[in-house]
C-alpha atoms as an extended CHARMM CRD file, in Angstrom:
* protein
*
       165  EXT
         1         1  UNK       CA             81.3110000000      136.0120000000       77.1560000000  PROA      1               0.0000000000
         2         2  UNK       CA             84.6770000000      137.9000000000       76.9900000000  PROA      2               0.0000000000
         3         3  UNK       CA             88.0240000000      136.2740000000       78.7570000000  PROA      3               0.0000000000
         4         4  UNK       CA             87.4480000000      139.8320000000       80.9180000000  PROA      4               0.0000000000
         5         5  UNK       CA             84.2710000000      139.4170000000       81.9670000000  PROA      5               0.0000000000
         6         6  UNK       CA             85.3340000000      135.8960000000       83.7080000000  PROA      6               0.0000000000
         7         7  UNK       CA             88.5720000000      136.6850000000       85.3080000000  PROA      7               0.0000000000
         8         8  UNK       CA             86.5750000000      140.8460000000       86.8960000000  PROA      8               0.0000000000
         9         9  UNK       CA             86.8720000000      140.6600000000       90.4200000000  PROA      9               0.0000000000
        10        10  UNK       CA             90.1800000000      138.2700000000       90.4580000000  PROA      10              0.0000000000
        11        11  UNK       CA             93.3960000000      138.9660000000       91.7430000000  PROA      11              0.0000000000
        12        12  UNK       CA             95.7220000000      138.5380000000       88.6460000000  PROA      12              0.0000000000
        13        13  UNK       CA             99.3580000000      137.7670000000       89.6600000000  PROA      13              0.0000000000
        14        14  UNK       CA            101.9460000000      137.0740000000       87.3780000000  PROA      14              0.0000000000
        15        15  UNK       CA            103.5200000000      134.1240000000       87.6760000000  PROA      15              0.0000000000
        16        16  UNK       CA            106.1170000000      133.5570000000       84.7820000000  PROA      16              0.0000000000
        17        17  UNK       CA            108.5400000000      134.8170000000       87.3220000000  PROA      17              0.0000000000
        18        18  UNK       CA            108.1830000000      132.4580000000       90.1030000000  PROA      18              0.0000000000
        19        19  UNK       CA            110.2410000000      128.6310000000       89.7470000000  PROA      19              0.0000000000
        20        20  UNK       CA            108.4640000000      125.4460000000       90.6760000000  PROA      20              0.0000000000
        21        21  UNK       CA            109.6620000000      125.7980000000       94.6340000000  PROA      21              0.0000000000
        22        22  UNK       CA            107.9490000000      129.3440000000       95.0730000000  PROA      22              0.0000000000
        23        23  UNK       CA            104.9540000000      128.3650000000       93.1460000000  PROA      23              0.0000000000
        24        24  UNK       CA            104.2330000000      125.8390000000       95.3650000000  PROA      24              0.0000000000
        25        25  UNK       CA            105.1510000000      127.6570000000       98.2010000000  PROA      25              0.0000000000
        26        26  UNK       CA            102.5940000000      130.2050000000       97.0360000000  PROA      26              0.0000000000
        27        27  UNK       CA            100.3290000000      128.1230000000       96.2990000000  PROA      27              0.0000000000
        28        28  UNK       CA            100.6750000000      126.0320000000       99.9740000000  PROA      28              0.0000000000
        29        29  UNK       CA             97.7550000000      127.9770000000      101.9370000000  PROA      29              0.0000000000
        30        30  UNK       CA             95.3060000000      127.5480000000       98.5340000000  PROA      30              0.0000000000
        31        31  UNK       CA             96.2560000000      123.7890000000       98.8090000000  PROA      31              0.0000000000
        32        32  UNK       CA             95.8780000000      123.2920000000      102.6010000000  PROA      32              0.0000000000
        33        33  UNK       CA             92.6950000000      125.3650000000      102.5260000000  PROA      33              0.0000000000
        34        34  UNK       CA             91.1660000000      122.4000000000      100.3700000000  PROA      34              0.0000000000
        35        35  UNK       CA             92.2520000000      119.6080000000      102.3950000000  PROA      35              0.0000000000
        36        36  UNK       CA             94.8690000000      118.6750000000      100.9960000000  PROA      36              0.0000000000
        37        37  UNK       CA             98.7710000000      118.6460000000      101.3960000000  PROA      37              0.0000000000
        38        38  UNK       CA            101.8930000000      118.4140000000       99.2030000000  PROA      38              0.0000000000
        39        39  UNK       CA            105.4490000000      116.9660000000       99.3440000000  PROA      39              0.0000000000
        40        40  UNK       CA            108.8910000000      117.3650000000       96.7320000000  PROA      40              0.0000000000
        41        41  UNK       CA            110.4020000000      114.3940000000       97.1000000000  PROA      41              0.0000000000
        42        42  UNK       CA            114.0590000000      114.5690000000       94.8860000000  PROA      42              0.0000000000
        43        43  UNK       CA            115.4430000000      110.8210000000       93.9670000000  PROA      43              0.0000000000
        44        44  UNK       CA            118.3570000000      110.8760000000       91.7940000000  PROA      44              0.0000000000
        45        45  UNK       CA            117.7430000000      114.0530000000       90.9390000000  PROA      45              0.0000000000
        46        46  UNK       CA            114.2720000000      113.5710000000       89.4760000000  PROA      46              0.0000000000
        47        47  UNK       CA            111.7730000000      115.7990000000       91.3390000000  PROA      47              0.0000000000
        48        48  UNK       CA            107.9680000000      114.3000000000       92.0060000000  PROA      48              0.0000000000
        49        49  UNK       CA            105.3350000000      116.1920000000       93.1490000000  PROA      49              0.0000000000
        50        50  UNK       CA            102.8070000000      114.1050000000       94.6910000000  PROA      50              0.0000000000
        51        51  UNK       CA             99.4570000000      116.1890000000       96.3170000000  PROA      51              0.0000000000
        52        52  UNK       CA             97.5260000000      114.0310000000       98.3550000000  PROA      52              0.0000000000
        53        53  UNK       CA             94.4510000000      114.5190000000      101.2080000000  PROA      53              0.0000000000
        54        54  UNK       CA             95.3580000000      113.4660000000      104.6760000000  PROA      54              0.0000000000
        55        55  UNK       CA             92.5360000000      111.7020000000      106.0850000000  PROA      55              0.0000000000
        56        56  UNK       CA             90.8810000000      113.1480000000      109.0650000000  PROA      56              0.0000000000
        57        57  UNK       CA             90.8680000000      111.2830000000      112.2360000000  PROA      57              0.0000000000
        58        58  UNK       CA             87.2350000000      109.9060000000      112.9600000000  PROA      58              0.0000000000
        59        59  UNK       CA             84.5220000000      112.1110000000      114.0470000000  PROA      59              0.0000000000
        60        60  UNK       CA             82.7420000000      112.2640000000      117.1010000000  PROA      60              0.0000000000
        61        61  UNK       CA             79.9540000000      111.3870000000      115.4190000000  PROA      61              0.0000000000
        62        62  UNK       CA             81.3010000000      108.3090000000      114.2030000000  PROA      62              0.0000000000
        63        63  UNK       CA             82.6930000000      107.8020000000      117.4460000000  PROA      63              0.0000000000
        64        64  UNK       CA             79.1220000000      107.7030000000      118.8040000000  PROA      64              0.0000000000
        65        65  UNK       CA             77.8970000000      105.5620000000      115.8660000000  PROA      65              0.0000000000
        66        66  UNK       CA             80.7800000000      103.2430000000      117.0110000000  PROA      66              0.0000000000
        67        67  UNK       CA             79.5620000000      102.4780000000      120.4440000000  PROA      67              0.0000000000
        68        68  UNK       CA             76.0030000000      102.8180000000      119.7120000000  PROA      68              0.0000000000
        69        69  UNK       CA             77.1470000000       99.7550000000      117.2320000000  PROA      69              0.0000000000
        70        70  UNK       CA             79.1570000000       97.4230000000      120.3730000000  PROA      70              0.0000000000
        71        71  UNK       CA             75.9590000000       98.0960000000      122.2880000000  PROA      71              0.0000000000
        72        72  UNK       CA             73.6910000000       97.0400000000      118.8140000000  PROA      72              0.0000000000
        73        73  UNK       CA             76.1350000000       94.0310000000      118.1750000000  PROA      73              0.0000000000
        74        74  UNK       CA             75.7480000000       93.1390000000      122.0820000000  PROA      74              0.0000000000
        75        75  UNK       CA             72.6280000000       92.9810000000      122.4770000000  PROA      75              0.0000000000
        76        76  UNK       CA             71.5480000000       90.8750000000      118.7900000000  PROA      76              0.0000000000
        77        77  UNK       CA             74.9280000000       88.1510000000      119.5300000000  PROA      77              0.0000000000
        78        78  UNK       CA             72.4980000000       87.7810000000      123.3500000000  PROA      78              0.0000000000
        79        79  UNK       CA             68.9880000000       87.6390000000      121.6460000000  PROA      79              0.0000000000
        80        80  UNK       CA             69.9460000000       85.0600000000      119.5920000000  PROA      80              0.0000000000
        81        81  UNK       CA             72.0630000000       83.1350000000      122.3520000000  PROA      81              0.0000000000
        82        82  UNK       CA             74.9030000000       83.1890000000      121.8850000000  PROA      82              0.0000000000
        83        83  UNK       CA             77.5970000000       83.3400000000      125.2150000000  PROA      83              0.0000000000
        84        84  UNK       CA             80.8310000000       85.4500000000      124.3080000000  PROA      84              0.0000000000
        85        85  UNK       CA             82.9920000000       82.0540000000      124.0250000000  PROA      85              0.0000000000
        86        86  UNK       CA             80.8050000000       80.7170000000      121.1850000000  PROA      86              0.0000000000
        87        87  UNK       CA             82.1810000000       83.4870000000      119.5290000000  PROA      87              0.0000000000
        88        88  UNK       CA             85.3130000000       84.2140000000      121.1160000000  PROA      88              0.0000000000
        89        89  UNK       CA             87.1090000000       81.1190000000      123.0240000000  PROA      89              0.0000000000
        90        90  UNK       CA             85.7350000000       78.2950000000      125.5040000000  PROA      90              0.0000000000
        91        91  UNK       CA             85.2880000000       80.0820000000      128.8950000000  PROA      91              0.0000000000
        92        92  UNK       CA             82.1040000000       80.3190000000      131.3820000000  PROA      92              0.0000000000
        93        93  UNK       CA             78.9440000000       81.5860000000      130.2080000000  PROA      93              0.0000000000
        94        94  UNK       CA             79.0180000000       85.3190000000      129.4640000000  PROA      94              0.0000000000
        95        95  UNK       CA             76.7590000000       88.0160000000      128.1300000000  PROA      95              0.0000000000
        96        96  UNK       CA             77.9730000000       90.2710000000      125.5260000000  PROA      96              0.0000000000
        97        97  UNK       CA             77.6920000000       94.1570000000      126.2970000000  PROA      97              0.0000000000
        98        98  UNK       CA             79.3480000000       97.0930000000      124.5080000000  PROA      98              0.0000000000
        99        99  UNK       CA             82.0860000000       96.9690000000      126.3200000000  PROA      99              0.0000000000
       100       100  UNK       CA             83.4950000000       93.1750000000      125.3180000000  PROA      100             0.0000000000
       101       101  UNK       CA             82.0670000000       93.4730000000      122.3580000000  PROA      101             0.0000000000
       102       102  UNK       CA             84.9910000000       96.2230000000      121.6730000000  PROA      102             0.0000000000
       103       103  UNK       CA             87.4950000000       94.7640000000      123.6250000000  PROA      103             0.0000000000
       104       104  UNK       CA             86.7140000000       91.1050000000      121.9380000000  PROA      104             0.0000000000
       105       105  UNK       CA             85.6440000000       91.3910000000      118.5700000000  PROA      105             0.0000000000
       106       106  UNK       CA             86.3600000000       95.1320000000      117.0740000000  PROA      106             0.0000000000
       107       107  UNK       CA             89.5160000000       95.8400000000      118.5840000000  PROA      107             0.0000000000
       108       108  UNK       CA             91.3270000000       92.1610000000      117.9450000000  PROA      108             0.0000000000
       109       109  UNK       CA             90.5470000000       92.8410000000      114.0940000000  PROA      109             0.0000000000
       110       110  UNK       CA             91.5620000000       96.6260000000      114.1280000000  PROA      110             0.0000000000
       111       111  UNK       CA             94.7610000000       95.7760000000      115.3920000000  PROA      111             0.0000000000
       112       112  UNK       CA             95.2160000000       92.4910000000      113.2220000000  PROA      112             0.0000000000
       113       113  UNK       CA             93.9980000000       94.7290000000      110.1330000000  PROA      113             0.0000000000
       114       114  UNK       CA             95.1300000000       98.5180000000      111.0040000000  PROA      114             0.0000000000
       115       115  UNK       CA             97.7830000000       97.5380000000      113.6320000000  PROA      115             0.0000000000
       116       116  UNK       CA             96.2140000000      100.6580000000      115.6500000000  PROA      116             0.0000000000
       117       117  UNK       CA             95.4810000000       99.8100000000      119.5140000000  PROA      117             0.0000000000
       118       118  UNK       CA             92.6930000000      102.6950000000      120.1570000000  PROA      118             0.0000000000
       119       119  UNK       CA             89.4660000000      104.0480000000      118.3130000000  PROA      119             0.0000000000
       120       120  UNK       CA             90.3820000000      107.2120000000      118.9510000000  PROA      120             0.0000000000
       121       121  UNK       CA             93.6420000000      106.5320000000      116.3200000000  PROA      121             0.0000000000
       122       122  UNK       CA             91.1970000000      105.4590000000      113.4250000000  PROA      122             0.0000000000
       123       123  UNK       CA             90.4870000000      107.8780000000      110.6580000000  PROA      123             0.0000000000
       124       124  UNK       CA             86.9480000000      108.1730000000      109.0300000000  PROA      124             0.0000000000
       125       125  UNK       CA             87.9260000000      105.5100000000      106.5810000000  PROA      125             0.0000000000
       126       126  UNK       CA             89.8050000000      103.0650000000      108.9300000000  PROA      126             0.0000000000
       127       127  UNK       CA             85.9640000000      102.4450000000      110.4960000000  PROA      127             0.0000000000
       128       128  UNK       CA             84.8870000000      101.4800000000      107.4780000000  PROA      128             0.0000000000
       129       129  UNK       CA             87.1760000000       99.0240000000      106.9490000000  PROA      129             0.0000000000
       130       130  UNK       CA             87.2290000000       97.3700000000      110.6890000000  PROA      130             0.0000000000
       131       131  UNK       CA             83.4190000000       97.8730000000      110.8120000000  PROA      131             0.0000000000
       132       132  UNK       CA             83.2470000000       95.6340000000      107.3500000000  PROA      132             0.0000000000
       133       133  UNK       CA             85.5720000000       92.9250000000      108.8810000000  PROA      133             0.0000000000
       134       134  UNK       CA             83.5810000000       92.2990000000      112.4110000000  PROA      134             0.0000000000
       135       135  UNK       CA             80.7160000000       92.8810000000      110.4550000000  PROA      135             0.0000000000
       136       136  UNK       CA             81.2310000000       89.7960000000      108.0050000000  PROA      136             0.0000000000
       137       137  UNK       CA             82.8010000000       87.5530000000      110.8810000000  PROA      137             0.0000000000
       138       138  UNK       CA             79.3670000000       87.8820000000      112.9310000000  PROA      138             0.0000000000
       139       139  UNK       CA             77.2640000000       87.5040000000      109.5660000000  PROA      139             0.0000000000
       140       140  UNK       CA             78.8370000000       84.8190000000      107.6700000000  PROA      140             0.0000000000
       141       141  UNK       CA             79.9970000000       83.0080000000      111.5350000000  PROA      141             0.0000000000
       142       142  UNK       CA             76.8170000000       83.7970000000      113.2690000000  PROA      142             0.0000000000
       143       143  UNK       CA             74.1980000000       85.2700000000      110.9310000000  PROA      143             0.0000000000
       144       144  UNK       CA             74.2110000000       88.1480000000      112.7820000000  PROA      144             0.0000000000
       145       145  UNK       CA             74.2750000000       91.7520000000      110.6740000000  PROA      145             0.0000000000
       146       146  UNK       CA             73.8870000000       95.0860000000      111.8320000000  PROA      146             0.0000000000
       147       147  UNK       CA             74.1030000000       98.4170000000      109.7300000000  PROA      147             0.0000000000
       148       148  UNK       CA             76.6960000000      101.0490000000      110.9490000000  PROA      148             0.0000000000
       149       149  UNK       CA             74.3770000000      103.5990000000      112.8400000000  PROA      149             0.0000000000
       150       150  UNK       CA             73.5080000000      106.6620000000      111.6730000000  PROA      150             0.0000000000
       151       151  UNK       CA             71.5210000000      109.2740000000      113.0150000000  PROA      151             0.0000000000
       152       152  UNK       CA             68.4220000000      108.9950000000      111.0310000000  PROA      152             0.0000000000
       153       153  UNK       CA             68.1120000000      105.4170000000      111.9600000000  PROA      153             0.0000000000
       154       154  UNK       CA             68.4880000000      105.8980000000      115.6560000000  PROA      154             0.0000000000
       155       155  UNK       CA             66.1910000000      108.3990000000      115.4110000000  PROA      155             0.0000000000
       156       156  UNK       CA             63.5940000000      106.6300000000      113.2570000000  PROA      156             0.0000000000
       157       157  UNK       CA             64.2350000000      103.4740000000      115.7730000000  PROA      157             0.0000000000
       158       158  UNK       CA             62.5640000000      106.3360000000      118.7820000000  PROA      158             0.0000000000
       159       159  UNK       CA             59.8920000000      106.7980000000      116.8480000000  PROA      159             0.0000000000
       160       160  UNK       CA             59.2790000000      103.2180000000      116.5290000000  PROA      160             0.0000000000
       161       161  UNK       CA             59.7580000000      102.6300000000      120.3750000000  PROA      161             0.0000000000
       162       162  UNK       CA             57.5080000000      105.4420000000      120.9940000000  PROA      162             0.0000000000
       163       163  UNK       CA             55.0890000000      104.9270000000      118.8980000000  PROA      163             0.0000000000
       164       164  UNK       CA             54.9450000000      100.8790000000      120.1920000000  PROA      164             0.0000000000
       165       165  UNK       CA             53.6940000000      102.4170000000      124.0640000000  PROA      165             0.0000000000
């Protein structure tokens, strides 16, 4: 195959004429357009480039995954017994639900670990990484694991419900 017969259909644009500063400038919406950004940064006179992806704040879907997982957490930490200040601190008897499960568990090591105060701050990634902390506290702690949901499983879990009546 000829070098023609790749490039038919292109726009060609010379660019022997353009410095580093307009290239990238040129270049900028080509970048952005794959998710990704790009910063000059001049120290002493040496110019770096450095391209890097920003990372997207988490999705509602994750968001849903999240809470779905408080409630999951919740309710295993009660089946197998155990009252919030087993896990947490000595106070009265009380049952987990998603609610402290977030206040006392996830969002103690988010901050500790991210410094971030809300869920809504966390990028896809940043879940991860909380999710694997509480996650090995309750299992090595408590022997208590649960997968990060997705929507297969929750649906799969329906079925099983359903088909159980």
């Amino acid at each position: 195959m000829k070098n023609e017969d790749l490039t038919k259909g292109f726009h060609h644009i010379d660019l022997r004429w353009m410095n580093a500063i307009q290239l990238l400038h040129f270049l900028t919406p080509f970048i952005e357009l794959a998710g990704f950004k790009w910063i000059l940064i001049d120290e002493d006179g040496e110019k770096t480039l450095k391209i890097y992806q920003e990372e997207k704040q988490r999705t509602i879907t994750q968001n849903s995954a999240l809470h779905k997982l408080f409630e999951l957490w919740a309710k295993a930490l009660n089946d197998a017994g155990y009252p919030v200040q087993v896990v947490i601190q000595k106070t009265p008897d009380i049952q987990f639900t998603k609610h402290n499960v977030k206040e006392l568990l996830w969002r103690p090591i988010q901050k500790a670990s991210l410094g971030k105060e809300s869920t809504t701050k966390l990028t896809t990634t940043e879940i991860d990484t909380v999710y694997d902390e509480v996650n090995k506290f309750l299992a090595e702690n408590f022997g208590i694991h649960e997968q990060f949901p997705s929507v297969e499983e929750i649906l799969a879990k329906l079925r099983e419900q359903d088909e159980s009546l």
